[in-house]
C-alpha positions as CSV (number, residue, x, y, z in Angstrom):
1,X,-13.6,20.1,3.8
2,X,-11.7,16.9,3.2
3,X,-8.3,18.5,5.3
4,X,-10.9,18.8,8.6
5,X,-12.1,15.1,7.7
6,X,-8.2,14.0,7.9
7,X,-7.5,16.2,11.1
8,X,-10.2,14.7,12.5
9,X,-9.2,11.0,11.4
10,X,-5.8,11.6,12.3
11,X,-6.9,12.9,16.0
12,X,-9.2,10.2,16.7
13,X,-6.8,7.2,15.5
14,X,-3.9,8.7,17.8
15,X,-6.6,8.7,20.6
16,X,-7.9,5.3,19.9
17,X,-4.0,3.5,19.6
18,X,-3.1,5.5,22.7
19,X,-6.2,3.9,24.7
20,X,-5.7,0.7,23.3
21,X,-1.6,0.4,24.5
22,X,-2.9,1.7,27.8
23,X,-5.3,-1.3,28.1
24,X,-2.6,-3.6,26.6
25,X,0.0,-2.6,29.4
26,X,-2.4,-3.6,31.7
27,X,-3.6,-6.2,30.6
28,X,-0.4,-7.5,29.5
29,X,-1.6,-8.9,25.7
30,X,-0.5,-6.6,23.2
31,X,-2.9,-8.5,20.9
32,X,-6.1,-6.5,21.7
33,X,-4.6,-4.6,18.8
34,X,-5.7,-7.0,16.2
35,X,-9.3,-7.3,17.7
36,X,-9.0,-3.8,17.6
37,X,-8.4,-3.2,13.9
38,X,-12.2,-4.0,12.3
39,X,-13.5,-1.3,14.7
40,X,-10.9,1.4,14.5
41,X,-12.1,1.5,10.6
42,X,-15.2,1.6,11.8
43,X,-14.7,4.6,14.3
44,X,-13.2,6.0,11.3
45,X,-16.2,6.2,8.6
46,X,-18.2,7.8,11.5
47,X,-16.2,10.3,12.6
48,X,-15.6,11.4,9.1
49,X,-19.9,11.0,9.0
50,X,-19.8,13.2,12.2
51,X,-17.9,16.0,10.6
52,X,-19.4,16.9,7.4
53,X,-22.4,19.1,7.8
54,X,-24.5,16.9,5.2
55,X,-23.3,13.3,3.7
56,X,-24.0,11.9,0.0
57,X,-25.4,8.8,-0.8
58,X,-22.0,7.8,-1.8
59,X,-20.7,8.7,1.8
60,X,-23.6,6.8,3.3
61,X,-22.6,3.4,1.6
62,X,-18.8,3.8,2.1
63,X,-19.7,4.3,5.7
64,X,-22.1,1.0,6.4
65,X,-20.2,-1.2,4.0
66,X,-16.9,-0.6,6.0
67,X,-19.5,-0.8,9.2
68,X,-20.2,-4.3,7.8
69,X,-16.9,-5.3,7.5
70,X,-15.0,-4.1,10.7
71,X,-17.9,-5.1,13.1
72,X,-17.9,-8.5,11.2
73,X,-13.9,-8.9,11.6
74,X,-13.8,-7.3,15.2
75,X,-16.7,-9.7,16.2
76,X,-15.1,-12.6,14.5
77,X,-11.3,-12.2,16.0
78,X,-12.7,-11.5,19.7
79,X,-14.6,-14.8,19.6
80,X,-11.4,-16.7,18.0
81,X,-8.8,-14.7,20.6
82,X,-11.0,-14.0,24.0
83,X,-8.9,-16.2,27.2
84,X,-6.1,-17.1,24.4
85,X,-2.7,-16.2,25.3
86,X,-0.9,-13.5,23.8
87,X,-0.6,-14.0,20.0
88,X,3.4,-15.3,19.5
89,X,4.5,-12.2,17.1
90,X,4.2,-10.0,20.0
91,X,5.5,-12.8,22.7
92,X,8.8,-12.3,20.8
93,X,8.7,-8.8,20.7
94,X,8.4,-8.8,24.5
95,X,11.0,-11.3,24.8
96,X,13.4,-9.6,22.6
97,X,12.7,-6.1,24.1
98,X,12.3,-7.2,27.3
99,X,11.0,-4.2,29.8
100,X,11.1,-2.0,27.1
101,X,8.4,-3.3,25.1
102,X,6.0,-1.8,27.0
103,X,7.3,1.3,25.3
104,X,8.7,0.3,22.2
105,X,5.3,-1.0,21.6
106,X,3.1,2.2,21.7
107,X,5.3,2.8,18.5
108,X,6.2,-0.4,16.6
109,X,2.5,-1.9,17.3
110,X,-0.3,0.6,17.9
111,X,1.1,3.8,16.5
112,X,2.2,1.9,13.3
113,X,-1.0,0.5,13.0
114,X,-2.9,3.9,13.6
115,X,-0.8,5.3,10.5
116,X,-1.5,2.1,8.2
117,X,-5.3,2.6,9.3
118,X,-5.4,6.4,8.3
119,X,-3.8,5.7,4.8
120,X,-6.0,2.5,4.0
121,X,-9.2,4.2,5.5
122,X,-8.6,7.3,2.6
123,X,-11.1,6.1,0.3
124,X,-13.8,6.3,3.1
125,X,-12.6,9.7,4.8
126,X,-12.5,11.5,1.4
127,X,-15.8,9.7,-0.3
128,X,-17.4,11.0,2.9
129,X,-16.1,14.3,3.1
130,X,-17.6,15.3,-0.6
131,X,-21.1,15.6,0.3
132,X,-22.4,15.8,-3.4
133,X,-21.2,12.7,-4.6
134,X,-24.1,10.8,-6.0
135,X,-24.3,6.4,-6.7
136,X,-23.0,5.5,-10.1
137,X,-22.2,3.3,-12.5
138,X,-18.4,2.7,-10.9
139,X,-20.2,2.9,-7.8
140,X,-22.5,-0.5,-8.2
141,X,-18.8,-2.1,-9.5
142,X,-17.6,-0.9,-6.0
143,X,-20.3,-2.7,-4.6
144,X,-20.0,-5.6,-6.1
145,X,-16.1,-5.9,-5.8
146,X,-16.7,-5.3,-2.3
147,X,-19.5,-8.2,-2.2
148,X,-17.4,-10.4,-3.5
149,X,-14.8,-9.9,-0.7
150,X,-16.8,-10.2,2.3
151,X,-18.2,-13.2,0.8
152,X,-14.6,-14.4,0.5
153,X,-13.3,-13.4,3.7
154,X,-16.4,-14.4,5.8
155,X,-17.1,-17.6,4.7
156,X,-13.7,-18.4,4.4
157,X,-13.3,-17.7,8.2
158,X,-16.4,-19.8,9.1
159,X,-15.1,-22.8,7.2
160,X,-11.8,-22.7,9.0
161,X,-13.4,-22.3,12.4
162,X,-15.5,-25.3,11.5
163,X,-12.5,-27.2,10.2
164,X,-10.7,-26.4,13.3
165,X,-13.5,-27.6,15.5
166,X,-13.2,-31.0,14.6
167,X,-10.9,-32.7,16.9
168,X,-10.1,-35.0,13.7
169,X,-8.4,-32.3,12.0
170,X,-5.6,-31.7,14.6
171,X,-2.3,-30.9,12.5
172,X,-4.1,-31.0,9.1
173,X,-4.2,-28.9,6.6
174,X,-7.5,-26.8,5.6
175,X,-7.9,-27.3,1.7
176,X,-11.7,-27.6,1.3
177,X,-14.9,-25.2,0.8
178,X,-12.6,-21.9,-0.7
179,X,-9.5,-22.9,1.1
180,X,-9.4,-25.5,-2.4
181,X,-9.4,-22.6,-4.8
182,X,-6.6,-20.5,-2.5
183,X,-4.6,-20.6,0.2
184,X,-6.0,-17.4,1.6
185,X,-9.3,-16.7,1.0
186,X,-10.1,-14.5,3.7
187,X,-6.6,-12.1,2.7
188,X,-8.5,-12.2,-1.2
189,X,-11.3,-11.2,0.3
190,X,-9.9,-8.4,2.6
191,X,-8.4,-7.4,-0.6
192,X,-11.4,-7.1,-2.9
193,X,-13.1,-5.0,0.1
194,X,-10.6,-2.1,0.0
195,X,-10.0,-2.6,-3.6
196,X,-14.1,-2.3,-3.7
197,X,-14.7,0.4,-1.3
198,X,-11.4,2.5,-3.5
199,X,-13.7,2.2,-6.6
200,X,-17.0,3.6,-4.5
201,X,-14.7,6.5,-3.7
202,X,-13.8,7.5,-7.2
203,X,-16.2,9.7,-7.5
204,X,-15.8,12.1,-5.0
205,X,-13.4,15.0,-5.5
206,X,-9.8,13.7,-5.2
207,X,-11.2,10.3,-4.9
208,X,-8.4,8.7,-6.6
209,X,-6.3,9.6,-3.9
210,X,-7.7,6.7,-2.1
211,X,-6.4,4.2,-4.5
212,X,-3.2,4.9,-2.0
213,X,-5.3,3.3,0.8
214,X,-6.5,0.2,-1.4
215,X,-3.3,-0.4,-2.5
216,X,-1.1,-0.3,0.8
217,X,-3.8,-2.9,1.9
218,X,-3.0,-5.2,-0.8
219,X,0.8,-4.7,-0.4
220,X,0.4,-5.5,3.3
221,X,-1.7,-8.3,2.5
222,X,0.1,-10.2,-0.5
223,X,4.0,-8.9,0.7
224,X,4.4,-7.9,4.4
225,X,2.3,-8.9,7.2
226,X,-0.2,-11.0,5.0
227,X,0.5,-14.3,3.4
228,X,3.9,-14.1,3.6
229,X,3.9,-14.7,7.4
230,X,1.8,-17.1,7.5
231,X,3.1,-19.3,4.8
232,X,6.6,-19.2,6.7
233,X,4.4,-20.1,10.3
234,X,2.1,-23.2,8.6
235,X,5.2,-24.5,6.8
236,X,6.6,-25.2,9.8
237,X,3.6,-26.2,11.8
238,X,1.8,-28.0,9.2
239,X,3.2,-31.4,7.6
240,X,1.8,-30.9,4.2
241,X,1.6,-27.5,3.4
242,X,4.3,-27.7,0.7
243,X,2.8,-30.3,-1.2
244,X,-0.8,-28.1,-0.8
245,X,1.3,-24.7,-1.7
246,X,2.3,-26.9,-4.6
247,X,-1.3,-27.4,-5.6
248,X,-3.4,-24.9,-4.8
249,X,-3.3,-20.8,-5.7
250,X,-1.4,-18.3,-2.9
251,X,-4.0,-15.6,-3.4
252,X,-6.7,-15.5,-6.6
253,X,-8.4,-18.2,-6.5
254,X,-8.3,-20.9,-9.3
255,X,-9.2,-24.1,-9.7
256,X,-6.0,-26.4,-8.5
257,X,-2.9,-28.3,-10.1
258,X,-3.4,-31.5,-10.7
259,X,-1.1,-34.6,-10.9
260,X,0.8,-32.8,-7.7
């Protein structure tokens, strides 16, 4: 039953956060929680696998596409992060709190971000928990949406690796490969994956429910936590960046203005 998938979701998510603060406190980097994020999806789609007694076809993609693509950003975001500091959103939360963040932050970091991952994950927990939902038409669409993003999100993070590798590029501005066509490919890309994986889900029962989940992840992506706070963080960092937000699209990609 899909309620035993979410009770089950829901259980394992609290467990997870709750872990991951512990380890955070003693580490003292609250950012584990963004390595983090990839592989609590993951967890997830195979807890949800676990639970059913038999899974579709359906529920096996849904579960090794979203496999694909939290592995992929886990494995990515550890290599970028691993003996970096703590990332600076949550240096000013500490700063700000002070002694209290260490509690504040069960709630306002992990906790919050085990509720945004049960809501986006919906499409996966309820595709998996109909176990006679068969690969359609709108299915392949899914696919290929969902294609499209991991190209988008994966090959945009490679090129800015690259780019950042070079000593050369020290202060610049990335605006080649995809990073020409928009200013955030791998946040399109995120996008298209949940937006992708929503579609696979429609045909299960009360698949459209998971719509919710695809499009909280594009609200996050395109109004809160997404581009919006980055944009304000390389406009101040970056000499540049206007003149490149000037030219150059925020989230589809496009070809850019020219005469800018």
């Amino acid at each position: 039953m899909i309620s035993d998938t979410l009770i089950t979701s829901a259980l394992v998510i609290v467990g997870c956060m709750v872990g991951m603060w512990l380890l955070s406190v003693i580490l003292k980097n609250a950012s584990i929680v963004d390595i983090f994020w990839g592989l609590g999806f993951v967890i997830v789609a195979w807890a949800s696998a676990i639970q059913v007694d038999s899974i579709s076809p359906v529920g096996k993609v849904l579960v090794s596409l979203v496999s694909l693509w939290g592995l992929r950003l886990s494995t990515y975001l550890w290599i970028r992060n691993h003996g970096k500091p703590e990332d600076f959103r949550y240096v000013a939360m500490r700063k700000h709190y002070g002694p209290k963040f260490v509690y504040i932050s069960l709630v306002t970091v992990f906790l919050l971000q085990g509720l945004i991952m049960m809501i986006v994950s919906l499409p996966v927990q309820i595709g998996v928990a109909d176990s006679d939902t068969s690969i359609s038409a709108l299915s392949v669409i899914g696919i290929a949406i969902f294609a499209l993003g991991i190209f988008f999100e994966a090959v945009g993070d490679w090129q800015l690796a690259a780019f950042k590798r070079d000593a050369n590029n020290a202060g610049k501005v990335m605006q080649t490969g995809l990073w020409k066509y928009t200013r955030h490919p791998n946040y399109f890309g995120d996008a298209c994956v949940w937006w992708g994986i929503g579609i696979i889900a429609l045909g299960a029962s009360w698949g459209w429910v998971g719509l919710v989940g695809s499009l909280l992840m594009n609200i996050f992506l395109v109004r809160v936590s997404g581009v919006p706070m980055l944009e304000r963080s390389m406009s101040k960092r970056r000499p540049g960046y206007e003149e490149y937000k000037q030219r150059t699209s925020s989230f589809v990609p496009r070809p850019p203005k020219k005469n800018i």
